[in-house]
LOMARTOR-68224 format. One record per atom (N, C-alpha, C): residue in one letter; x, y, z. Coordinates in steps of 0.2 Angstrom, whole numbers, padded with zeros to 4 digits, always signed. Atoms other than C-alpha are relative to their C-alpha. Layout:
aXYZ;...
This chain:
x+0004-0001-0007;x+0630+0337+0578;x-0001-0007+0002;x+0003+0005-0004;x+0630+0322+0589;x-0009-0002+0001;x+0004+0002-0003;x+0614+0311+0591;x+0000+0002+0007;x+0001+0002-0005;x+0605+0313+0606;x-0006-0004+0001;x+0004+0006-0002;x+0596+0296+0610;x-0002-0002+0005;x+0000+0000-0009;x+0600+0295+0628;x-0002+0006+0003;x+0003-0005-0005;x+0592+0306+0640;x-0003-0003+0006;x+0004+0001-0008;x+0593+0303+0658;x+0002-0007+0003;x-0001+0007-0001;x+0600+0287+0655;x-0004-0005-0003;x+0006+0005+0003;x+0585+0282+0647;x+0001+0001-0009;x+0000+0000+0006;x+0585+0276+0628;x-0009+0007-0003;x+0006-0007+0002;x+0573+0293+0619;x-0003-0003-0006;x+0002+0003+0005;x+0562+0280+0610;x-0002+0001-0008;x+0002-0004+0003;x+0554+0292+0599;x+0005+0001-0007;x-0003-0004+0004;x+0570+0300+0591;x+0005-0007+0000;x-0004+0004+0003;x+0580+0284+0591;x-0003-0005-0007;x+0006+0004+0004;x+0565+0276+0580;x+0003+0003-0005;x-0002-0005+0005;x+0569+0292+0569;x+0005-0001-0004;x-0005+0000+0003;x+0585+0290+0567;x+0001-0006-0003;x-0001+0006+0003;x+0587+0273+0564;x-0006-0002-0006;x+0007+0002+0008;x+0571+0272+0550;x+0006+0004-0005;x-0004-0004+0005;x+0584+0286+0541;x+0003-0005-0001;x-0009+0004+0004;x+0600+0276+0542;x-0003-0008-0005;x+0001+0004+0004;x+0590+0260+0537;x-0002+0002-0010;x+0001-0002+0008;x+0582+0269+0522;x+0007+0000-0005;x-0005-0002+0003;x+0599+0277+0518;x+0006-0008-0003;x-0004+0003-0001;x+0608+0261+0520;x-0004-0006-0007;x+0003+0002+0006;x+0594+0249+0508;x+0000+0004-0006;x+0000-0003+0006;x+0594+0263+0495;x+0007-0002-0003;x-0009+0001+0004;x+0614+0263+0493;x+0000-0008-0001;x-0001+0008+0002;x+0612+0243+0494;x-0002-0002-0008;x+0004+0003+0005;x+0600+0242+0480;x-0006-0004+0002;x+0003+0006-0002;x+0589+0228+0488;x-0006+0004+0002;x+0005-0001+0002;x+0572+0228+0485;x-0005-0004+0007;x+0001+0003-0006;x+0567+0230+0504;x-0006+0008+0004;x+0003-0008-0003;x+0553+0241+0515;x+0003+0002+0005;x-0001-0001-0007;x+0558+0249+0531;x-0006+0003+0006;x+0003-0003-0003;x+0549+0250+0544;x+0001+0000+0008;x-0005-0001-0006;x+0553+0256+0562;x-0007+0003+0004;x+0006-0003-0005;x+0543+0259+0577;x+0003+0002+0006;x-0002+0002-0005;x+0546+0263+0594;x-0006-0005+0003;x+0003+0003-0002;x+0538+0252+0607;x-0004+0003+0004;x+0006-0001-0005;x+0520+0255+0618;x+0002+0002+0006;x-0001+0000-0006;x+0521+0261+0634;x+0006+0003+0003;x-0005-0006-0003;x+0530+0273+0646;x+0003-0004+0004;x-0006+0003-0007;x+0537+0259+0660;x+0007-0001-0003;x-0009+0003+0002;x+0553+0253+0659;x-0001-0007-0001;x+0004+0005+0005;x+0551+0239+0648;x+0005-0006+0004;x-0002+0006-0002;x+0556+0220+0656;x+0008+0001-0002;x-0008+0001-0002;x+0576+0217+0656;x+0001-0005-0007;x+0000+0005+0007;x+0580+0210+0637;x-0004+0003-0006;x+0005-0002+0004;x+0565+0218+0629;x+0002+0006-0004;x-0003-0007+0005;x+0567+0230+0615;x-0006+0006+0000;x+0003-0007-0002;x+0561+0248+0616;x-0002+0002-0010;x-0001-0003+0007;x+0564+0253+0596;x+0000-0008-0002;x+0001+0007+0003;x+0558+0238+0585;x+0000+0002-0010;x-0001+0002+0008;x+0563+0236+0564;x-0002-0005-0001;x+0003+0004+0004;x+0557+0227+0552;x+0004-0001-0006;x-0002-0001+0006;x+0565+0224+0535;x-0003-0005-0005;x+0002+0003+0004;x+0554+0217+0521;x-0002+0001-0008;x+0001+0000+0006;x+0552+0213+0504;x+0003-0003-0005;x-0004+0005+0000;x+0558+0206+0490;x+0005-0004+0000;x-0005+0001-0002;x+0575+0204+0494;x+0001-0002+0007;x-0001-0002-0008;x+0572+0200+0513;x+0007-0008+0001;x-0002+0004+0000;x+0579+0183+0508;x+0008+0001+0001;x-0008-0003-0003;x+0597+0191+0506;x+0000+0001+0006;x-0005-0006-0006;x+0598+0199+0523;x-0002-0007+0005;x+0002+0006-0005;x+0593+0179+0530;x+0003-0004-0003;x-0005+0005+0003;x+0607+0169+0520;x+0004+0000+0004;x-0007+0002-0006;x+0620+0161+0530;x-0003+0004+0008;x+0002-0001-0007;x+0612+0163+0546;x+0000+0007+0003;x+0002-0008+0001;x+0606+0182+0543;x+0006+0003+0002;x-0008-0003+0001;x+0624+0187+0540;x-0003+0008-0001;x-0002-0007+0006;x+0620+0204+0529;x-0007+0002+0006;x+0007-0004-0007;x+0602+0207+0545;x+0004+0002+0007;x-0006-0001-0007;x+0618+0205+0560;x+0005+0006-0001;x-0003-0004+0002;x+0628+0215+0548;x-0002+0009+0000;x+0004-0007+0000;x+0615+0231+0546;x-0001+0001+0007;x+0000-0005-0008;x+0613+0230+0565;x+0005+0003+0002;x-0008-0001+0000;x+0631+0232+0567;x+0001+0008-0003;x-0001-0006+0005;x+0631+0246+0555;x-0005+0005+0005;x+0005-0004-0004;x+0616+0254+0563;x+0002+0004+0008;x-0003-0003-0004;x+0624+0253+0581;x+0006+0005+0000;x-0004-0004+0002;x+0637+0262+0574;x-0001+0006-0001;x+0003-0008+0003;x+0629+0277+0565;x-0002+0002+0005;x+0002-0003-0005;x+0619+0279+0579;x+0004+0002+0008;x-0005-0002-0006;x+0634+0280+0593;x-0004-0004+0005;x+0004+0003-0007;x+0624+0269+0603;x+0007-0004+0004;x-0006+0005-0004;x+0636+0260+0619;x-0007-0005+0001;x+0002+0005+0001;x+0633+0243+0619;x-0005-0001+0006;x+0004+0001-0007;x+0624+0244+0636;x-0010+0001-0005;x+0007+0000+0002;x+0608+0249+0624;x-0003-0004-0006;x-0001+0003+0006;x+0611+0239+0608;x-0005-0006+0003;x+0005+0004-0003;x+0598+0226+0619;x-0007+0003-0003;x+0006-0005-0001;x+0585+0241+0618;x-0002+0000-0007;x+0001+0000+0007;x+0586+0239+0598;x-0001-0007-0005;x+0000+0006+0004;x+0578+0225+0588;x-0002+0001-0009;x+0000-0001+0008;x+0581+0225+0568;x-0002-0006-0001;x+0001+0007+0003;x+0573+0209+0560;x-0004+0001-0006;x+0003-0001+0007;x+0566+0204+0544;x-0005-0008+0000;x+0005+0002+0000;x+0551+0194+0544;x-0001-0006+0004;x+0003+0004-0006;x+0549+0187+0562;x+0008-0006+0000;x-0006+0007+0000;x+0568+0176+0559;x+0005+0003+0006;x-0001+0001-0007;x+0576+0184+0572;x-0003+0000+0007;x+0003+0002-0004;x+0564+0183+0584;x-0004-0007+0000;x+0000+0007-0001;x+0562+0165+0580;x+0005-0002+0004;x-0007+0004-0002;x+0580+0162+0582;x-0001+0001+0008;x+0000-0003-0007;x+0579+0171+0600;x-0003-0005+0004;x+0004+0006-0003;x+0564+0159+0606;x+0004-0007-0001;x-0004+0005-0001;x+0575+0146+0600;x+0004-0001+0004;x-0004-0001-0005;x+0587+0151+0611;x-0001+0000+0008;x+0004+0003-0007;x+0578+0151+0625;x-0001-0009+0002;x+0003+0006+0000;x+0570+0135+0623;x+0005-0005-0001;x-0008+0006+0002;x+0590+0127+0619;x+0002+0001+0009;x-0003-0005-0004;x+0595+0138+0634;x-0005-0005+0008;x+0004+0003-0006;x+0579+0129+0647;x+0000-0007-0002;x-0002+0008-0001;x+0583+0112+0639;x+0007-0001+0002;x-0006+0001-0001;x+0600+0113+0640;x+0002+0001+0011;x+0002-0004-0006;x+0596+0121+0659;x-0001-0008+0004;x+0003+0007-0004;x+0585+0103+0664;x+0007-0006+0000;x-0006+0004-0001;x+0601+0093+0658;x+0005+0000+0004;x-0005-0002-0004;x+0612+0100+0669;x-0001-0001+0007;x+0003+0000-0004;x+0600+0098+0683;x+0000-0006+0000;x+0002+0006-0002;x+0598+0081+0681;x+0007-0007+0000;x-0005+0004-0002;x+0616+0075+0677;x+0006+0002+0005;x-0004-0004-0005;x+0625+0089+0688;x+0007+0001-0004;x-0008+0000+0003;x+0637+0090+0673;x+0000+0007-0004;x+0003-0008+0002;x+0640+0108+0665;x-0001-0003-0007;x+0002+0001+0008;x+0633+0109+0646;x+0003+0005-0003;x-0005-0006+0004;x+0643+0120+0632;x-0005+0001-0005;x+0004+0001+0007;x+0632+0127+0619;x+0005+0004-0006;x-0007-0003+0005;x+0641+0133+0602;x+0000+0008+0001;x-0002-0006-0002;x+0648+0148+0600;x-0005+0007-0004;x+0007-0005+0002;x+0636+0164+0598;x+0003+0007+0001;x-0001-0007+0000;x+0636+0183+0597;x-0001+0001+0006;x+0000-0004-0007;x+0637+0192+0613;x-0008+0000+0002;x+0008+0001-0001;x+0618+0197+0609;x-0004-0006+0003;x+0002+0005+0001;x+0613+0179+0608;x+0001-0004+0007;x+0000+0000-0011;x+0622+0175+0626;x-0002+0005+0003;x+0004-0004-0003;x+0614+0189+0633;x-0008-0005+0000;x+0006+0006-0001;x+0597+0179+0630;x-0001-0007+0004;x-0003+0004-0006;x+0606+0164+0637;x-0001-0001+0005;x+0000-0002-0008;x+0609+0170+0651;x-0006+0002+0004;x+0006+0000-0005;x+0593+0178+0655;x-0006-0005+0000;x+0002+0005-0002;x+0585+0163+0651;x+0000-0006+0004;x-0002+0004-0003;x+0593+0153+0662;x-0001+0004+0008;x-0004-0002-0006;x+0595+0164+0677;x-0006-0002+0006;x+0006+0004-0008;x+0579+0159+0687;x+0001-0009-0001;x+0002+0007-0004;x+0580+0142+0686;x+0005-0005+0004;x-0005+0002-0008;x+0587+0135+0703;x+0003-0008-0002;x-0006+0006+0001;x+0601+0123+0703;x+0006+0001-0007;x-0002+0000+0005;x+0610+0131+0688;x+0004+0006+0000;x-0003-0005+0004;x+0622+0143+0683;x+0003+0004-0006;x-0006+0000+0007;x+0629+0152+0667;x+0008+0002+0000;x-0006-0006+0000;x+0645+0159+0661;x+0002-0002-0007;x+0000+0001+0006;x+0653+0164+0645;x+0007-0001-0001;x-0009+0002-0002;x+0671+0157+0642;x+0001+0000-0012;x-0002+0000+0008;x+0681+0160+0625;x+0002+0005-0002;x-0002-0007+0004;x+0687+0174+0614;x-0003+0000-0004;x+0003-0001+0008;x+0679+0183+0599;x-0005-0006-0001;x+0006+0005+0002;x+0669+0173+0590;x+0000-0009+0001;x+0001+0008-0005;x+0672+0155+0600;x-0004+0002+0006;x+0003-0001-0005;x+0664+0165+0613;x-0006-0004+0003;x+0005+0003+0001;x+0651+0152+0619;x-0002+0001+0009;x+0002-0001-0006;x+0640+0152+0636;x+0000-0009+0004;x+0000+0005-0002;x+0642+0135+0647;x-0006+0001+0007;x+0005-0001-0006;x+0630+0132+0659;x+0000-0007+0004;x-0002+0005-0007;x+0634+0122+0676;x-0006+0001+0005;x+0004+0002-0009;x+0627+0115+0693;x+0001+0007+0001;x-0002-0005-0006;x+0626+0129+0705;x+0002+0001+0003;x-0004+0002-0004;x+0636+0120+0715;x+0008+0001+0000;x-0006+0000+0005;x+0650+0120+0704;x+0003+0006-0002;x-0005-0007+0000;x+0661+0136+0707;x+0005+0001-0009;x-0005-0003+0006;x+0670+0144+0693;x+0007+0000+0003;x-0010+0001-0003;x+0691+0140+0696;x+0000+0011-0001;x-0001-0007-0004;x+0697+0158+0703;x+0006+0002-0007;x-0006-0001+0008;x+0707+0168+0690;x-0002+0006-0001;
């Protein structure tokens, strides 16, 4: 029987909370690794900010240091696994945040703060700036990092995993294509 997580359009905080606390257990347990789960959904009935996650994990414990080796390879991989079992479309996989002791929501503020310096350079040399290549998720932050500040625009140029976001003058049209 298919999940239903979506209702109405809107992510069903509650029961995707549920589900996903399961799959993590089931997926730690099979690993072995000496990890706690713990899953919430988020506060409050509005429609949360544009980026924000609705459904928040946690993974900690012994082992957290495994799933944060090589640039949280095995923490990106469990997300990956997750949106899958859960049949979520990518449109929601924003509404979902898996971390393991505040490292990806470091990384994210870094991104920002890469994303509004790299923002200021472009404004002051009028040249476009390339940052390296990142997860689709990762450009998503980018992007909405950047999108208020006047005189600049993004875009993401590449395939697969070269995929990276450049960020130009605003002036500076994208070639037609």
């Amino acid at each position: 029987m298919p999940l239903e997580l979506v209702r109405d359009g809107k992510l069903d905080r509650r029961a995707t909370a549920e589900a996903l606390r399961e799959f993590l257990e089931g997926i730690v347990s099979a690993s072995g690794l000496d990890l706690n789960v713990n899953v919430r959904a988020a506060s409050g009935d509005g429609a949360p900010a544009e980026g924000e996650a609705e459904v928040l994990a946690d993974l900690d414990g012994r082992d957290k240091e495994i799933l944060l080796e090589r640039g949280g390879d095995v923490l990106k991989a469990f997300e990956h696994l997750a949106f899958k079992a859960l049949r979520l479309e990518p449109a929601y996989h924003e509404k979902i945040h898996i971390d393991s002791g505040g490292y990806r929501a470091l990384r994210f503020e870094e991104l920002k703060m890469t994303a509004r310096v790299a923002a200021e350079r472009v404004q002051q040399t009028k040249q476009p700036f390339r940052l390296n290549p990142m997860s689709s998720r990762e450009r998503r932050i980018v992007h909405l990092a950047v999108k208020d500040i006047p005189g600049v625009r993004t875009q993401s140029v590449g395939i697969g995993e070269d995929r990276q976001v450049v960020i130009h003058p605003a002036d500076n049209k994208p070639p037609d294509g």
